[in-house]
C-alpha positions in Angstrom: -17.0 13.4 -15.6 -16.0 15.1 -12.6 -11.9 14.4 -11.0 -13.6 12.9 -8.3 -15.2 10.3 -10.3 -12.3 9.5 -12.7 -10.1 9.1 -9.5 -13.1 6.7 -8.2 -12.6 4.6 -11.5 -9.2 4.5 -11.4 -8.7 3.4 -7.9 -11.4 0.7 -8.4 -10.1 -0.6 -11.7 -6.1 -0.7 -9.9 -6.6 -2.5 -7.0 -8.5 -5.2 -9.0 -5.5 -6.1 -11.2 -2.7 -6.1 -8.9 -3.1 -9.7 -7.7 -3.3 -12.4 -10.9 -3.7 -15.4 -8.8 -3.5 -19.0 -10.7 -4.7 -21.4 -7.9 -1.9 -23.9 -6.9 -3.2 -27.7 -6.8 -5.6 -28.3 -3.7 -2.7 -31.2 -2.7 -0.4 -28.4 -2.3 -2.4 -26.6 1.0 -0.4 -28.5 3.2 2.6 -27.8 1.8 2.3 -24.2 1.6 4.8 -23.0 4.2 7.4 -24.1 2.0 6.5 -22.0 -1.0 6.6 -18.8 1.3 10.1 -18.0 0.4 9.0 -14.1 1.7 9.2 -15.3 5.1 13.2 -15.7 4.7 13.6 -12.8 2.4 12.6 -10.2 5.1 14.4 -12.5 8.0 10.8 -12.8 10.0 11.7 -16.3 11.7 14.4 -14.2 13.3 12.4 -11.3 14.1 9.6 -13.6 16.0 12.6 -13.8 18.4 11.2 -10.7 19.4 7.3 -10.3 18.2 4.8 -11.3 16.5 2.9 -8.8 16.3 1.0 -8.9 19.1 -1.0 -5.9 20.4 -0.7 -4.6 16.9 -3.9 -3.6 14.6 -3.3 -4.0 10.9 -6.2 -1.9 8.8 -6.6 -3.6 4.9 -8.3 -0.8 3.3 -8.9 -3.3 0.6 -12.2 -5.2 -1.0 -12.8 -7.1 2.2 -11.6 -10.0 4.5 -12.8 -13.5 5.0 -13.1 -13.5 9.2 -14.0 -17.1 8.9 -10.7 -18.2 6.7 -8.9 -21.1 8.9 -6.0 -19.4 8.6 -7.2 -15.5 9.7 -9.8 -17.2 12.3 -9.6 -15.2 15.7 -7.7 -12.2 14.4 -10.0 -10.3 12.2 -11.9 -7.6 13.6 -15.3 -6.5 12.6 -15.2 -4.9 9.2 -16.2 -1.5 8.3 -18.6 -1.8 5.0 -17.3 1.8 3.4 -19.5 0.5 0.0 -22.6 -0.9 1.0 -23.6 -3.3 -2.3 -21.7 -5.6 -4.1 -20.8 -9.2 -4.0 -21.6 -11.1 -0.6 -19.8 -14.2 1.2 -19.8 -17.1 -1.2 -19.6 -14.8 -4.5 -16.8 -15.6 -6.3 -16.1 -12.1 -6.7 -15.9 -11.5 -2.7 -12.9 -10.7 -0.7 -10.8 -12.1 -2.9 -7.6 -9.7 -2.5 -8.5 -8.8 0.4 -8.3 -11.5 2.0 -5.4 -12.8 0.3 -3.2 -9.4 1.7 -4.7 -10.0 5.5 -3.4 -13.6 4.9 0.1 -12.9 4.2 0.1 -9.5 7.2 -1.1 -11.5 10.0 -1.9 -15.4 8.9 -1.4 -18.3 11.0 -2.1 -21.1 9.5 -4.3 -24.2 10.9 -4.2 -27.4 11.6 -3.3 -29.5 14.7 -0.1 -27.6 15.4 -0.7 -25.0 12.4 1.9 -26.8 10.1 -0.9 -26.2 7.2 -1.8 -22.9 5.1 -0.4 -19.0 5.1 1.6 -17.6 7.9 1.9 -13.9 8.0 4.9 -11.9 8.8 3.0 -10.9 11.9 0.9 -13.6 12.5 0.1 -12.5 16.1 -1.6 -9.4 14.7 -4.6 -8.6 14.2 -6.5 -7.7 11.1 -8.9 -4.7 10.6 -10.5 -4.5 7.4 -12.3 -2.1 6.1 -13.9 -2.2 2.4 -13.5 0.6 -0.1 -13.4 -0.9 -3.2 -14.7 -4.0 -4.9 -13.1 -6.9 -7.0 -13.0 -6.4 -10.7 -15.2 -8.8 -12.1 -17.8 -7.4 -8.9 -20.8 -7.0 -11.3 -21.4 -3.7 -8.5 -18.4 -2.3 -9.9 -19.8 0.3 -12.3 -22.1 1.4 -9.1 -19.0 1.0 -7.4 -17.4 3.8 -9.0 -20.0 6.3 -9.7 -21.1 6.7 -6.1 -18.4 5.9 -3.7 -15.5 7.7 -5.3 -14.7 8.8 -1.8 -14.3 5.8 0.2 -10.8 5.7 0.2 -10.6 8.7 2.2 -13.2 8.0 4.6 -11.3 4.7 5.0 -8.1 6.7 5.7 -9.5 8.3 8.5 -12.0 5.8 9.9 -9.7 3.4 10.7 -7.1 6.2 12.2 -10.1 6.6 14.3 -10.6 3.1 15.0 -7.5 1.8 16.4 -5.7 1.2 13.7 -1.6 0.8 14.5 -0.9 0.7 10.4 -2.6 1.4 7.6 -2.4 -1.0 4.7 -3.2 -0.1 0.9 -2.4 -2.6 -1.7 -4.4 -0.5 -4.3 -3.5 2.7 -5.9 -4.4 4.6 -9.3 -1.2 5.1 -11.8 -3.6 5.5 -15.0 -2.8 8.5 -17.1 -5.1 10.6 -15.3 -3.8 10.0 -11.9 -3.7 13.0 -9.9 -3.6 13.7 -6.3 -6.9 14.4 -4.7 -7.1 17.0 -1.5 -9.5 14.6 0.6 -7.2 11.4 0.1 -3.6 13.7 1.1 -5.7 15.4 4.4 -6.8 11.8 5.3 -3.4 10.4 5.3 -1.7 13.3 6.6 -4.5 13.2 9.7 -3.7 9.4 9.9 0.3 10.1 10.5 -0.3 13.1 12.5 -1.4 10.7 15.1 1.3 8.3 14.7 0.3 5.7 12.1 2.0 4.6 9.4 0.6 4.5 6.1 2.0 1.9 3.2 0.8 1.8 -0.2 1.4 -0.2 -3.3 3.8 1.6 -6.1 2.0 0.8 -8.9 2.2 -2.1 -11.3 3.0 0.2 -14.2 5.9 -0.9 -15.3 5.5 -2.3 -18.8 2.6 0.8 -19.3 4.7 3.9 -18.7 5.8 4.1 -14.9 3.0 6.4 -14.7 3.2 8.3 -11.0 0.8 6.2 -8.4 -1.7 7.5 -5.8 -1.9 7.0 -2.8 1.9 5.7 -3.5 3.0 9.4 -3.9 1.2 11.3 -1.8 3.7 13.0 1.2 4.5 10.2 4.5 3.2 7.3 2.8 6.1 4.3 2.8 5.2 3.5 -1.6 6.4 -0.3 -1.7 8.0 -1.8 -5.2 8.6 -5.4 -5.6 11.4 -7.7 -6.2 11.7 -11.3 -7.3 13.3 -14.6 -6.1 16.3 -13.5 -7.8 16.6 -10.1 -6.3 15.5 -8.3 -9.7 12.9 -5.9 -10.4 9.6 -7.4 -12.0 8.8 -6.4 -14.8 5.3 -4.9 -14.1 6.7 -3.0 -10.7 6.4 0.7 -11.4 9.8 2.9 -10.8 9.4 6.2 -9.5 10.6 9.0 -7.1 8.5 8.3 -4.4 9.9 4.3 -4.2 10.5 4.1 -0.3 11.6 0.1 -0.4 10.8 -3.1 -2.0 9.5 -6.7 -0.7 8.5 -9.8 -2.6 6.0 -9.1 -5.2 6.1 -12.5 -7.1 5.0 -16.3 -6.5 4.0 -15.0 -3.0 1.3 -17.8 -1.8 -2.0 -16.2 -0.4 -5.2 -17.3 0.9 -8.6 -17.4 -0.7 -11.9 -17.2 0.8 -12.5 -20.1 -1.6 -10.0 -22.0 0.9 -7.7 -22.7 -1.9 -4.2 -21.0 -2.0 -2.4 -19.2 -4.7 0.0 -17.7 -6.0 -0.1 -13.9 -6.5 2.1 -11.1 -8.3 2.5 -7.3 -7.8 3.6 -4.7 -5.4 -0.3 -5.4 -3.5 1.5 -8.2 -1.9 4.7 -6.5 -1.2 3.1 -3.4 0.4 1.0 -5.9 2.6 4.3 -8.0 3.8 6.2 -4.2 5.0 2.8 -3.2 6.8 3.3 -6.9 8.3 6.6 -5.7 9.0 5.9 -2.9 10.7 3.5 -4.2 12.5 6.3 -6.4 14.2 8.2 -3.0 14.8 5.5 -1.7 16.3 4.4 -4.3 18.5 7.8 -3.9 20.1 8.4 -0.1 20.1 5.1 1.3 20.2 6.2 5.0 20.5 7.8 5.5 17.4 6.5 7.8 15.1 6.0 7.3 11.3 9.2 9.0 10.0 11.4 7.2 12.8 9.7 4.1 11.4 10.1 4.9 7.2 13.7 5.9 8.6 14.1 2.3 10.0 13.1 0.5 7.0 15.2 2.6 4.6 18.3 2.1 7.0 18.7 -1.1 7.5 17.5 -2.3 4.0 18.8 -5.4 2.2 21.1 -5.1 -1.0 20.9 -1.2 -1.1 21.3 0.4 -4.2 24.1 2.5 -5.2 24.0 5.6 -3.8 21.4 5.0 -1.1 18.7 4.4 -3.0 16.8 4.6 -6.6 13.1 4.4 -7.9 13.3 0.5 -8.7 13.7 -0.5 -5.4 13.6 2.5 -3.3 16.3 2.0 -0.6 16.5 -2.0 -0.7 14.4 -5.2 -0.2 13.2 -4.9 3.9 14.7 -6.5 6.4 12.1 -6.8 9.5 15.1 -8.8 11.7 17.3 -5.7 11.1 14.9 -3.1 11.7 13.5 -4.5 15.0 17.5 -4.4 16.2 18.5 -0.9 15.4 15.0 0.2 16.7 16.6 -0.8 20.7 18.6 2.6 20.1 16.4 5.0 19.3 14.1 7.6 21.8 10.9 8.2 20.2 9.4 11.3 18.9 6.3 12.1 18.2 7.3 14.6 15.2 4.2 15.4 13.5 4.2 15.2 9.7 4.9 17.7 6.8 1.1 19.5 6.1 0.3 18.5 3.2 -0.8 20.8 0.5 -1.7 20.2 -2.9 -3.3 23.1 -4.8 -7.0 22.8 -6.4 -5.0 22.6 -9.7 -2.6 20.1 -10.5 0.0 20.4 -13.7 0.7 17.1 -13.5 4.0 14.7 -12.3 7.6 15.8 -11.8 9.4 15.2 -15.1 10.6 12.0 -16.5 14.0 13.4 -16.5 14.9 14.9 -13.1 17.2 13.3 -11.0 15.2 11.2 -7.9 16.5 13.3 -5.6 16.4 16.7 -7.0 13.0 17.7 -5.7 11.5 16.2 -2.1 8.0 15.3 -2.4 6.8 17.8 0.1 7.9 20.3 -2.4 5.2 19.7 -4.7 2.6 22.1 -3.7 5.0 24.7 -4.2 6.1 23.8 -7.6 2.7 23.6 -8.2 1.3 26.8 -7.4 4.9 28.2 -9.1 3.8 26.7 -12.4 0.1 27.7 -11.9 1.0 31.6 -11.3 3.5 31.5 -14.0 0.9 29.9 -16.8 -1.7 33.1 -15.6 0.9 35.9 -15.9 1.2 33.8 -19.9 -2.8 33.7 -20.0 -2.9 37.2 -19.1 -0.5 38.8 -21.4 -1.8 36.8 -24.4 -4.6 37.7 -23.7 -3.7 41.4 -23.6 -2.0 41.0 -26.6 -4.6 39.4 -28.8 -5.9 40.9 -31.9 -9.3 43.2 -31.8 -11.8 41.7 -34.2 -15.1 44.3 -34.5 
């Protein structure tokens, strides 16, 4: 099996599981606005003092979107089809997380004065999806992986291309054989070099290993963890080096294309409430570049961890209120990103043991090609040194 196939599995087979969605009783759609306790964790009634998001294009690189949802009605945009086969609208194996992440970016409810269903953290945005994976029980899926191992990447940069403001994944691969791959780094790396931020889930590795996550880890990319209720970590949210913040990732209510509402768990969700997030940023600062953004985030974080920051919740829980107010004193620049650079080999993660902050992920490639010229000059001399048979 070629890398870029087992990097197709994987990517197919994470995104599927990060959203476990019990339904919540059909009695309970009207009541739904109560149950988004997100909403007041990252302060958004106070941010839509200043925005909601309008002007601002959210692309859900995801397993589709439901246009025709009452609650996304008017702010989807026509979606790109990077997969071509698989389930249709009115499968039950259609759109399903996609639809449930566009709900919770850019939502805005419905009814007479839209006091029923989701409402987004930008719900004045506007929702580009474009599909690159499909839902795990898509009977496609097998298909799915074996010929469009690529799509992620072609996502990456079609929607850069296609007035996308912020790039949403709430997918990622963190089995044991998750590696970076060259096309996926370029793409994101071409997305931020013209001034879009890309967000990614972390992983839900947690009780499997904290096993590094891609795209999560690859250089630029704001990697999202998730927090509870309570303020803890989850159980299932992956810690790692690369953790850039953390937003709700449990009892978050979503919509379905079924028009029932749920209740969904995992760092998909969180990554998709900080692209919402940013979206709001955006809408009012438009200038500002990627890093000043991730910058943002980090700095005016809720409940920071000692010393700054750490790999369960990155530099604290968001704060989109916060961030919007220390972005009125800053000039923006339009710095262009770190080139990325992985070599055609990779020796695999950091190790368990460094410290989080001993090695800067744009360092990598260098370690990288360190260790690979180091392992040759061992080939090479064991190999010199080998006995002769005849």
């Amino acid at each position: 099996m070629t890398r870029a196939l087992l990097r197709g599995v994987a990517v197919a087979l994470a995104s599927a599981t990060l959203a476990v969605l019990p339904a919540l009783p059909a009695q309970a759609a009207d009541g739904i606005r109560g149950q988004e306790w997100a909403l007041e964790a990252l302060h958004a009634e106070e941010a839509w003092r200043t925005t909601k998001g309008e002007g601002i294009t959210v692309a859900v690189l995801d397993t589709g979107v439901d246009a025709d949802h009452p609650d996304l009605k008017g702010q989807v945009l026509p979606q790109k089809d990077l997969i071509g086969f698989g389930a249709e609208p009115g499968d039950d194996s259609w759109a399903v997380h996609g639809t449930g992440m566009a709900s919770i970016i850019a939502g805005h409810g419905h009814g007479a004065g839209r006091e029923d269903g989701v409402v987004g953290v930008a719900p004045e945005a506007r929702i580009l999806p474009v599909r690159v994976i499909l839902e795990d029980n898509d009977p496609q899926r097998q298909r799915a992986r074996t010929e469009k191992a690529g799509a992620l990447a072609d996502g990456i940069r079609w929607a850069a291309d296609h007035g996308a403001d912020v790039i949403n994944m709430s997918l990622g691969d963190d089995s044991e054989s998750a590696h970076p791959e060259p096309r996926e780094d370029a793409a994101i790396q071409y997305a931020l070099g013209k001034g879009i931020p890309v967000v990614a889930s972390a992983g839900n590795g947690g009780k499997k290993g904290d096993h590094v996550s891609y795209p999560a880890a690859y250089p630029g990319v704001i990697a999202v963890t998730a927090v509870n209720h309570l303020g803890t970590r989850p159980a299932f949210s992956t810690r790692h080096w690369y953790a850039t913040v953390c937003a709700p990732g449990e009892q978050v209510v979503m919509a379905n294309p079924d028009r029932s509402y749920y209740n969904g768990w995992g760092t998909s969700p969180a990554s998709a409430l900080v692209s919402a997030s940013i979206a709001l940023i955006r809408s009012a600062y438009p200038d500002l570049s990627p890093a000043q953004i991730k910058q943002l985030l980090t700095s005016t974080a809720q409940n920071t961890p000692e010393g700054g920051r750490d790999d369960t919740f990155g530099a604290g829980l968001v704060d989109a209120a916060a961030a919007l107010k220390a972005a009125e004193n800053l000039n923006p620049t339009r710095q262009k990103p770190s080139p990325a650079g992985y070599a055609d080999r990779y020796f695999g993660p950091r190790p368990a043991t460094a410290p989080a902050d001993e090695l800067p992920v744009n360092w990598l490639p260098w370690t990288a090609g360190t260790l690979g010229l180091a392992l040759l000059g061992t080939a090479f001399f064991l190999w010199r040194a080998r006995p002769r048979y005849p």
